[in-house]
C-alpha positions as protocol buffer text, in pm:
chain_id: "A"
residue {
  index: 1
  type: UNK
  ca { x: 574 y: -1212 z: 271 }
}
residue {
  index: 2
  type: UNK
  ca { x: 286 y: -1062 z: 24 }
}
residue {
  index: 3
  type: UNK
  ca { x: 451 y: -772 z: -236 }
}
residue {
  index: 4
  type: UNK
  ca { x: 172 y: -580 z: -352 }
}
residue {
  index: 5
  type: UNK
  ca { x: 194 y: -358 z: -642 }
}
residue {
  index: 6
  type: UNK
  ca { x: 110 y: -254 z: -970 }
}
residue {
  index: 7
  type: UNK
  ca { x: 405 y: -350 z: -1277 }
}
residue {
  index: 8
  type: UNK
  ca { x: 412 y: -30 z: -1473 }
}
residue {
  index: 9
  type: UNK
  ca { x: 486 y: 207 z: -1136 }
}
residue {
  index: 10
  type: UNK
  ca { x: 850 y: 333 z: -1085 }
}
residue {
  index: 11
  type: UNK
  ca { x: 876 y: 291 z: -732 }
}
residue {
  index: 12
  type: UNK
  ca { x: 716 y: -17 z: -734 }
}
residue {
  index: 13
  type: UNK
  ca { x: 994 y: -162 z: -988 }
}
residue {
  index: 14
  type: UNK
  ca { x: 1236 y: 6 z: -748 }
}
residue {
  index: 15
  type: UNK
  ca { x: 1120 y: -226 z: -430 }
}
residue {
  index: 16
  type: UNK
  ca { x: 1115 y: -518 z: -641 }
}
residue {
  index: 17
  type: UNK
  ca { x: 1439 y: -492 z: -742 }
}
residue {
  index: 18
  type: UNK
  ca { x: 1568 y: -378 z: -404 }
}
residue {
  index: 19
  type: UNK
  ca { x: 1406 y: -744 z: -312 }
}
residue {
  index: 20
  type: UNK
  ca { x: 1529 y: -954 z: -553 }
}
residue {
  index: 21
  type: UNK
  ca { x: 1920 y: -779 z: -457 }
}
residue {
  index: 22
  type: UNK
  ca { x: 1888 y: -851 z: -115 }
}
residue {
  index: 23
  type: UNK
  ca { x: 1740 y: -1254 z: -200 }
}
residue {
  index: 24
  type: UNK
  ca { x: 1445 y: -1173 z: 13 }
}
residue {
  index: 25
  type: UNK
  ca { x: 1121 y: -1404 z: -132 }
}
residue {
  index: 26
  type: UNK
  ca { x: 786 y: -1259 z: -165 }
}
residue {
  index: 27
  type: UNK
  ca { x: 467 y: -1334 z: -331 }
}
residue {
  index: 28
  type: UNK
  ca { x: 359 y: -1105 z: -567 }
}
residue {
  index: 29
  type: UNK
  ca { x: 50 y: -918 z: -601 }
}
residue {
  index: 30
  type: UNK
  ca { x: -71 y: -707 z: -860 }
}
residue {
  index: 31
  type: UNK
  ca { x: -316 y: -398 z: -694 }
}
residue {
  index: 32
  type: UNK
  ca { x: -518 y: -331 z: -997 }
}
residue {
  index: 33
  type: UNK
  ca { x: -609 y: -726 z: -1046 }
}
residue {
  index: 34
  type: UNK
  ca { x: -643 y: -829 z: -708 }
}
residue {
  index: 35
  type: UNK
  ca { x: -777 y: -520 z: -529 }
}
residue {
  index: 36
  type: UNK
  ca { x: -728 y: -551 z: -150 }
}
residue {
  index: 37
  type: UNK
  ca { x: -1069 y: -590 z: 24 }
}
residue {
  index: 38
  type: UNK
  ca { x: -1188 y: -419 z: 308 }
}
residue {
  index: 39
  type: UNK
  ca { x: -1101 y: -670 z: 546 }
}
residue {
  index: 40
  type: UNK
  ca { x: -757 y: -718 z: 420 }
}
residue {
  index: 41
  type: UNK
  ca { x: -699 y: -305 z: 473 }
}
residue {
  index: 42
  type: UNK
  ca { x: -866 y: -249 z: 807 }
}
residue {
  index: 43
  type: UNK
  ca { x: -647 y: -545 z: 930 }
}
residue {
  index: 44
  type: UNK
  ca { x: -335 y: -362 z: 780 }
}
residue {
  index: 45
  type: UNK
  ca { x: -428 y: -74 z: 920 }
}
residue {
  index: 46
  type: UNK
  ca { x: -425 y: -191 z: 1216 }
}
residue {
  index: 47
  type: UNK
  ca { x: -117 y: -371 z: 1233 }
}
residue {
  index: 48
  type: UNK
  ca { x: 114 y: -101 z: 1046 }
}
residue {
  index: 49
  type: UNK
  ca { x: 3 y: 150 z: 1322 }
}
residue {
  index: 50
  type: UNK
  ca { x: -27 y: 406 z: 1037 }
}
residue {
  index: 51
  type: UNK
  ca { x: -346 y: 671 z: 974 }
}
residue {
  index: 52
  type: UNK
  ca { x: -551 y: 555 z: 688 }
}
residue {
  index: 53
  type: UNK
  ca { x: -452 y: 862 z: 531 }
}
residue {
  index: 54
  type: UNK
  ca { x: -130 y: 720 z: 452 }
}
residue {
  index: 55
  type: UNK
  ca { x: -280 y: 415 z: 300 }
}
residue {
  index: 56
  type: UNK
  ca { x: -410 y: 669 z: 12 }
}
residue {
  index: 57
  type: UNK
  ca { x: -186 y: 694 z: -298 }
}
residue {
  index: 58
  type: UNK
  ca { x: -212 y: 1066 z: -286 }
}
residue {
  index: 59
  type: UNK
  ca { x: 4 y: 1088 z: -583 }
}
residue {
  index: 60
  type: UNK
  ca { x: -253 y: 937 z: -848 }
}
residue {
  index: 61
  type: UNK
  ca { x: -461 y: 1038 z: -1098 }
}
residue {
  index: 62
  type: UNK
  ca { x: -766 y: 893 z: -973 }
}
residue {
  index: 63
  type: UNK
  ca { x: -706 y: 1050 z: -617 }
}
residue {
  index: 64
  type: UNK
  ca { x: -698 y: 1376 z: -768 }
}
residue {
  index: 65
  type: UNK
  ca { x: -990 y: 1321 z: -982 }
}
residue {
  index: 66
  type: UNK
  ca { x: -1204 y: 1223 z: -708 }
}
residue {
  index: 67
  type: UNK
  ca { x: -1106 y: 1537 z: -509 }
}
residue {
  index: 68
  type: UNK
  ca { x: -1017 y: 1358 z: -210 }
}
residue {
  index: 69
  type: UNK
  ca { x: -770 y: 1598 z: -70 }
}
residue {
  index: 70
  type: UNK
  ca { x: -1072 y: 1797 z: -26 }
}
residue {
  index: 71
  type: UNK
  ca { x: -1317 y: 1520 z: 83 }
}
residue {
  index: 72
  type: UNK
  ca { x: -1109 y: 1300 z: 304 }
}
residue {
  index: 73
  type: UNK
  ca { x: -1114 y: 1503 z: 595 }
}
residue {
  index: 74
  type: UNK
  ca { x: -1478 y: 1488 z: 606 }
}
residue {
  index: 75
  type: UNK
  ca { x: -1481 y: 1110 z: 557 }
}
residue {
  index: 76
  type: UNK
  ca { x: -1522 y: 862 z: 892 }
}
residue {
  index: 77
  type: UNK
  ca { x: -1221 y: 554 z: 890 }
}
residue {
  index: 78
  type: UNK
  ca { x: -1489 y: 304 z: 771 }
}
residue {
  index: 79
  type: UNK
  ca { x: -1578 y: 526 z: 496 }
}
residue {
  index: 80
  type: UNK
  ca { x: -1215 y: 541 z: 387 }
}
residue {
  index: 81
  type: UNK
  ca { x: -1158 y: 193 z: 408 }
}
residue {
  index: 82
  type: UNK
  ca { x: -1453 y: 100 z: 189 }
}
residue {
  index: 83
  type: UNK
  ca { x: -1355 y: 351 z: -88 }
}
residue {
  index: 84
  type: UNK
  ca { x: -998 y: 243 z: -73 }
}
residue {
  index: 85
  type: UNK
  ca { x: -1149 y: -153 z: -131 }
}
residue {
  index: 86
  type: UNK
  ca { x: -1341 y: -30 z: -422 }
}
residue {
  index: 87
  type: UNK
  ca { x: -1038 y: 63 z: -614 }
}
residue {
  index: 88
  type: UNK
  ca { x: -673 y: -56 z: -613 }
}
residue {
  index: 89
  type: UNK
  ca { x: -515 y: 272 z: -804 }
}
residue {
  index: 90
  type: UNK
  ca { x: -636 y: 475 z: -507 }
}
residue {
  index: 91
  type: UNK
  ca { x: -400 y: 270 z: -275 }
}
residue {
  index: 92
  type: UNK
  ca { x: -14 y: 329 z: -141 }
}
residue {
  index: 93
  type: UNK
  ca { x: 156 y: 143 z: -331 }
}
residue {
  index: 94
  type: UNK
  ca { x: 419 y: -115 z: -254 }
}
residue {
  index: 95
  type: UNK
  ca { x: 284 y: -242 z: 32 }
}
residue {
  index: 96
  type: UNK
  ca { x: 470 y: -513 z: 217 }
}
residue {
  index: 97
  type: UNK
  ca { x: 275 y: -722 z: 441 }
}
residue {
  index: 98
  type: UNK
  ca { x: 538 y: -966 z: 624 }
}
residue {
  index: 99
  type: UNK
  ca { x: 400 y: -1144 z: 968 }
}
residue {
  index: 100
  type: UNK
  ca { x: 248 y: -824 z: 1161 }
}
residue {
  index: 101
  type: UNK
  ca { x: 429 y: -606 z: 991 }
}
residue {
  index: 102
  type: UNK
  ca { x: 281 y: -379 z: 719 }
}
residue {
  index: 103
  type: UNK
  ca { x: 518 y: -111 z: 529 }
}
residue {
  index: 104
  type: UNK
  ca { x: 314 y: 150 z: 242 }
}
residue {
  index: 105
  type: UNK
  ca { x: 567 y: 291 z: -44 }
}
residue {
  index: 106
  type: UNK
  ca { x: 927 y: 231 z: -63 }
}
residue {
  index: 107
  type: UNK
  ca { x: 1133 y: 374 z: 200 }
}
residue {
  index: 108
  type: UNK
  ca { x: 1434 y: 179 z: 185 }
}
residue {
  index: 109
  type: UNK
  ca { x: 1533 y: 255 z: 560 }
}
residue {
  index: 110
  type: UNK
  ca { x: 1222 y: 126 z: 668 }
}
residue {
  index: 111
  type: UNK
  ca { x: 1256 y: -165 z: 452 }
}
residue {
  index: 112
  type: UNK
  ca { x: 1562 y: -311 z: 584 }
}
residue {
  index: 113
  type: UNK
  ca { x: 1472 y: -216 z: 939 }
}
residue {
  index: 114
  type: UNK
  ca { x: 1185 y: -427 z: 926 }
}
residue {
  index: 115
  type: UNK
  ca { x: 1316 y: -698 z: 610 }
}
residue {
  index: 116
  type: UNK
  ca { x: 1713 y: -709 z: 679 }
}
residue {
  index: 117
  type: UNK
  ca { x: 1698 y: -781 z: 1108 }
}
Protein backbone atom coordinates (compact mmCIF):
# COMPACT_ATOMS: atom_id res chain seq x y z
CA UNK A 1 0.00 0.00 0.00
CA UNK A 2 1.57 3.60 -1.11
CA UNK A 3 0.72 6.54 1.82
CA UNK A 4 1.11 9.68 0.14
CA UNK A 5 1.40 12.84 1.95
CA UNK A 6 3.10 15.77 2.98
CA UNK A 7 4.75 15.65 7.02
CA UNK A 8 3.83 19.06 8.28
CA UNK A 9 -0.23 18.61 7.34
CA UNK A 10 -2.65 17.82 10.27
CA UNK A 11 -4.74 15.44 8.65
CA UNK A 12 -2.09 13.83 7.10
CA UNK A 13 -0.41 13.11 10.70
CA UNK A 14 -3.93 12.04 11.64
CA UNK A 15 -4.02 9.02 8.88
CA UNK A 16 -0.64 8.08 9.73
CA UNK A 17 -1.27 7.59 13.04
CA UNK A 18 -4.67 6.01 12.48
CA UNK A 19 -2.23 3.45 10.40
CA UNK A 20 0.34 2.80 12.56
CA UNK A 21 -2.80 2.01 15.52
CA UNK A 22 -4.42 -0.30 13.45
CA UNK A 23 -0.62 -2.19 12.37
CA UNK A 24 -1.55 -1.65 8.80
CA UNK A 25 2.07 -1.27 6.63
CA UNK A 26 2.43 1.29 4.01
CA UNK A 27 5.10 2.91 2.10
CA UNK A 28 5.44 6.33 2.52
CA UNK A 29 5.44 9.09 0.17
CA UNK A 30 6.10 12.56 0.58
CA UNK A 31 3.75 14.83 -2.17
CA UNK A 32 5.95 17.80 -2.30
CA UNK A 33 9.27 15.55 -3.08
CA UNK A 34 7.89 13.04 -5.16
CA UNK A 35 5.08 14.80 -7.05
CA UNK A 36 2.67 12.26 -8.59
CA UNK A 37 2.96 12.32 -12.42
CA UNK A 38 0.35 12.44 -14.79
CA UNK A 39 0.23 8.93 -15.43
CA UNK A 40 0.20 7.96 -11.86
CA UNK A 41 -3.15 10.44 -11.38
CA UNK A 42 -5.14 9.62 -14.49
CA UNK A 43 -4.66 5.91 -13.43
CA UNK A 44 -5.99 6.88 -9.87
CA UNK A 45 -8.55 8.56 -11.22
CA UNK A 46 -9.68 6.03 -12.78
CA UNK A 47 -9.61 3.42 -10.34
CA UNK A 48 -11.03 5.54 -7.23
CA UNK A 49 -14.15 6.26 -9.45
CA UNK A 50 -13.93 9.85 -8.09
CA UNK A 51 -14.25 13.38 -10.33
CA UNK A 52 -10.90 14.93 -10.69
CA UNK A 53 -12.31 17.67 -8.85
CA UNK A 54 -11.92 15.83 -5.77
CA UNK A 55 -8.35 15.04 -6.46
CA UNK A 56 -7.78 19.02 -5.94
CA UNK A 57 -6.70 20.07 -2.42
CA UNK A 58 -9.22 22.81 -2.47
CA UNK A 59 -8.17 23.81 0.91
CA UNK A 60 -4.55 25.19 -0.02
CA UNK A 61 -2.91 28.14 -0.46
CA UNK A 62 -1.70 27.57 -3.80
CA UNK A 63 -5.28 26.49 -5.01
CA UNK A 64 -6.55 29.68 -3.98
CA UNK A 65 -3.79 31.62 -5.41
CA UNK A 66 -4.17 30.20 -8.71
CA UNK A 67 -7.94 30.99 -8.70
CA UNK A 68 -8.96 27.66 -9.57
CA UNK A 69 -12.34 27.66 -8.03
CA UNK A 70 -12.96 30.04 -10.72
CA UNK A 71 -10.95 28.35 -13.55
CA UNK A 72 -11.59 24.70 -13.04
CA UNK A 73 -14.84 24.57 -14.45
CA UNK A 74 -13.57 25.80 -17.63
CA UNK A 75 -10.68 23.34 -17.64
CA UNK A 76 -11.02 19.81 -19.86
CA UNK A 77 -9.93 16.39 -17.47
CA UNK A 78 -6.55 16.29 -19.30
CA UNK A 79 -5.97 19.80 -18.51
CA UNK A 80 -6.60 19.10 -14.84
CA UNK A 81 -4.56 16.23 -14.67
CA UNK A 82 -1.50 17.93 -16.14
CA UNK A 83 -1.75 20.93 -13.71
CA UNK A 84 -2.32 18.67 -10.80
CA UNK A 85 1.26 16.69 -12.04
CA UNK A 86 2.97 19.98 -12.12
CA UNK A 87 2.55 20.56 -8.48
CA UNK A 88 2.11 18.26 -5.43
CA UNK A 89 0.58 21.11 -2.90
CA UNK A 90 -2.32 21.39 -5.33
CA UNK A 91 -3.24 17.68 -4.63
CA UNK A 92 -5.82 15.85 -1.98
CA UNK A 93 -3.89 14.90 0.34
CA UNK A 94 -3.53 11.56 2.04
CA UNK A 95 -4.06 9.55 -0.67
CA UNK A 96 -4.04 5.81 -0.19
CA UNK A 97 -3.42 3.79 -3.13
CA UNK A 98 -3.83 -0.05 -1.97
CA UNK A 99 -4.39 -2.74 -5.03
CA UNK A 100 -7.30 -0.90 -7.13
CA UNK A 101 -8.30 0.95 -4.57
CA UNK A 102 -7.58 4.71 -4.30
CA UNK A 103 -8.97 6.80 -1.13
CA UNK A 104 -8.20 11.12 -1.25
CA UNK A 105 -8.16 12.77 2.48
CA UNK A 106 -8.86 11.04 5.62
CA UNK A 107 -12.23 9.80 6.12
CA UNK A 108 -11.83 7.29 8.66
CA UNK A 109 -15.12 5.35 7.63
CA UNK A 110 -13.88 5.02 4.33
CA UNK A 111 -10.61 3.97 5.55
CA UNK A 112 -11.52 0.97 7.40
CA UNK A 113 -14.16 0.02 4.87
CA UNK A 114 -11.66 -0.33 2.35
CA UNK A 115 -8.22 -1.04 4.92
CA UNK A 116 -9.94 -3.05 7.97
CA UNK A 117 -12.18 -5.93 5.59
Amino acid sequence: MLFIEYPKCTTCKKAKKWLDDHNIEYTDRHIKDQNPSYDELKKWKEESGLSIKRFFNTSGMLYREMQLKDRLPEMTEEEMLRLLATDGMLVKRPIIVCNDKVLTGFREKEWEELLLK
